[in-house]
C-alpha positions as CSV (number, residue, x, y, z in Angstrom):
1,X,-14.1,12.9,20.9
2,X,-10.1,12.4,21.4
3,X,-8.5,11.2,18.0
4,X,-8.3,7.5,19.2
5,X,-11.3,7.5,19.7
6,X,-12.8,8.9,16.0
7,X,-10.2,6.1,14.5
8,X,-11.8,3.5,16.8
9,X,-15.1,4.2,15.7
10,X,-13.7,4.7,11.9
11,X,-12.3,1.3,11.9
12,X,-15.8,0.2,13.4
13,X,-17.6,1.1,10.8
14,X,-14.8,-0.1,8.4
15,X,-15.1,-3.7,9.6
16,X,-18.6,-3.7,9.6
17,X,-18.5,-2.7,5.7
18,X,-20.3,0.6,7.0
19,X,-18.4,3.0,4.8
20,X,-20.8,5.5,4.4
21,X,-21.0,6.0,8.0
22,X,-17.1,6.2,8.7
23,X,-17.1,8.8,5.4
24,X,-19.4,10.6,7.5
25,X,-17.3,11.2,10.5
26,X,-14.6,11.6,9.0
27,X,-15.6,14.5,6.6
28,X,-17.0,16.1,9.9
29,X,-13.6,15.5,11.6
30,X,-12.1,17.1,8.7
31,X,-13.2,20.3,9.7
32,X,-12.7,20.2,12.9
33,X,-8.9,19.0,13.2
34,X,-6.0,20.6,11.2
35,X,-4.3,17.5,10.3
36,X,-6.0,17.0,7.3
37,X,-3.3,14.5,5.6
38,X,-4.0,12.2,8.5
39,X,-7.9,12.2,7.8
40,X,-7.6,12.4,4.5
41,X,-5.4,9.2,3.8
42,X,-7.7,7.3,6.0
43,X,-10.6,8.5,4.0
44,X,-8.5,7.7,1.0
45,X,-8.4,4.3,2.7
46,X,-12.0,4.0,3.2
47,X,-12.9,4.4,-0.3
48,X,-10.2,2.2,-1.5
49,X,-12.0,-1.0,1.2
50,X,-15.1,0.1,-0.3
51,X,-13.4,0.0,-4.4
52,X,-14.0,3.2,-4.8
53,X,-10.4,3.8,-6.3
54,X,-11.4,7.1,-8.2
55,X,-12.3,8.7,-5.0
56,X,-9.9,7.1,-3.2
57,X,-7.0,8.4,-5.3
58,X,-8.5,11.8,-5.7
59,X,-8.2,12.1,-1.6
60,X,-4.8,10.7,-1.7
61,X,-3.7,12.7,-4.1
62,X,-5.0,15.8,-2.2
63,X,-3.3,14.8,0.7
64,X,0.0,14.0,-1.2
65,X,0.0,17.5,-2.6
66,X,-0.4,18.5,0.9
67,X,2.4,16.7,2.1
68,X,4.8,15.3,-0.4
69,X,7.0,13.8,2.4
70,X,4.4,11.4,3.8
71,X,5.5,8.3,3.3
72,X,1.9,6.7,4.1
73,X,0.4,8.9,1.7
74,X,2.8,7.1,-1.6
75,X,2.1,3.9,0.0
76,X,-1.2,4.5,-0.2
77,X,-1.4,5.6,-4.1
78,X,0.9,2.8,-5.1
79,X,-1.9,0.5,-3.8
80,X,-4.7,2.4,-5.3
81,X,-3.4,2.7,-8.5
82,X,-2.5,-1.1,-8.5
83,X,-6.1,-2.3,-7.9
84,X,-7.5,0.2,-10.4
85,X,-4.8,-1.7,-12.8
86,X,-2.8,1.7,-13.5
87,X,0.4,-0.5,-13.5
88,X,2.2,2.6,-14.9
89,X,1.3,5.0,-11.6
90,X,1.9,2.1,-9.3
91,X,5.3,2.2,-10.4
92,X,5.9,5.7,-10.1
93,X,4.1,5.5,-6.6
94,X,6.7,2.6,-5.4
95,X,9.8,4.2,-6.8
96,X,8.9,7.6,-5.3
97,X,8.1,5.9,-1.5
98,X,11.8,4.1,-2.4
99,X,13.3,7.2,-3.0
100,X,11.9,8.9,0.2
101,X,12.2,6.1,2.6
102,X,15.3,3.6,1.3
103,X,14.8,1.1,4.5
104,X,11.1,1.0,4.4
105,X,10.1,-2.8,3.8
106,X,6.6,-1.8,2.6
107,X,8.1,0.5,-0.2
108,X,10.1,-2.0,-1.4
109,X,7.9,-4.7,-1.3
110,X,5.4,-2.7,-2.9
111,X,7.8,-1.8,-6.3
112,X,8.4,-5.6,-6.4
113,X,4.8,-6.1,-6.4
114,X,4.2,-3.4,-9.2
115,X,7.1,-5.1,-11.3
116,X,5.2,-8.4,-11.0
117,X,2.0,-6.9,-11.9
118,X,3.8,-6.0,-15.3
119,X,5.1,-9.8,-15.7
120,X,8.8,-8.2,-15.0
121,X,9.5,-11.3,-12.8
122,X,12.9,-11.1,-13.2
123,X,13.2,-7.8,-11.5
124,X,10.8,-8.1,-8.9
125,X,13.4,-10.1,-7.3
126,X,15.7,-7.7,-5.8
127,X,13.1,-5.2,-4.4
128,X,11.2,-8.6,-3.0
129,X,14.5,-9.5,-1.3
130,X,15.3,-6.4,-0.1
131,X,12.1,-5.9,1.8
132,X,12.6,-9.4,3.3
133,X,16.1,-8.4,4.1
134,X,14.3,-5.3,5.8
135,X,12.0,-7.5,7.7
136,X,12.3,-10.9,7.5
137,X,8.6,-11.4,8.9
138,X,7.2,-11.5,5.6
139,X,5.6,-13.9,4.6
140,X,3.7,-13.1,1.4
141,X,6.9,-11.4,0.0
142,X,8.8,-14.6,0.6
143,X,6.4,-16.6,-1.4
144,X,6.3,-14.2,-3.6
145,X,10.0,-15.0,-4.5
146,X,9.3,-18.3,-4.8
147,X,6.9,-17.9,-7.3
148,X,8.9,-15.9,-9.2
149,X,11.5,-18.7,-9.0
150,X,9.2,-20.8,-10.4
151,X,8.2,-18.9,-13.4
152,X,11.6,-18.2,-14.0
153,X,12.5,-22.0,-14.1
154,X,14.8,-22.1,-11.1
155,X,12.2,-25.3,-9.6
156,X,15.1,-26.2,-6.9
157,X,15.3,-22.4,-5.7
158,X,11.3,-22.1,-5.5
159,X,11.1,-25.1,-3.4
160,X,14.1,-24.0,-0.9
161,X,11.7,-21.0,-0.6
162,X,8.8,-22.7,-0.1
163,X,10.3,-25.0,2.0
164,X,11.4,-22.2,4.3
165,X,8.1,-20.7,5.0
């Protein structure tokens, strides 16, 4: 079975909430193919769909001390650590994909979401911006800043964002 085709099937299972069975494979595929930070981020992945965030970071992790450098990898552990409400690791996830990627949209608009998991409104701004100024496509980031407009008081800037969505 080509790779395509294992991520195919993978996402298969995925949607059909079949996690076991996409575990499965992939922990056969695993030993079969030698990139292993590919297969292990989307196992990573699989556990996190299936809120299993301690094994989900535990494979990221693995595949981040395999490969530092992958930015998928940070991206990946910022949003683990998020849902499992480590707001501390998030951060360091976000500000380490920054560092390694400074035009990456998702980077950026993940360190604005970790700031406005911790309430820092204010600063969630300018990484919020950013990533729209990256890629102006997104949406959620957009309201995003106006909501943060909002709860900073600044009503007739919230509702130019809102307006423009």
């Amino acid at each position: 079975m080509s790779d395509g085709e294992i991520f195919a099937k993978v996402e298969r299972s995925i949607k059909a909430q079949d996690f076991r069975a996409a575990e499965t494979l992939l922990l056969k595929t695993m030993k079969e193919r030698p990139d292993k930070t590919r297969w292990l981020n989307k196992l990573a992945e699989i556990y996190y769909k299936a809120n299993m965030f301690g094994r989900a970071q535990e494979a990221a992790f693995i595949s981040y001390n395999m490969n530092p450098q992958r930015e998928d990898t940070l991206h990946l552990l910022c949003a683990i650590t998020g849902a499992s409400g480590d707001r501390k690791a998030q951060m360091e996830w976000a500000l380490k994909a920054v560092t390694l990627n400074h035009r990456s949209f998702v980077a950026f608009n993940n360190l604005g979401s970790a700031l406005f998991s911790m309430g820092m409104f204010a600063e969630a701004l300018i990484p919020f911006e950013t990533a729209v100024a990256i890629n102006p496509a997104l949406f959620e980031t957009k309201a995003n800043i106006g909501i943060i407009h909002h709860k900073l008081g600044h009503s007739d800037k919230a509702i130019e964002v809102f307006e423009s969505l």
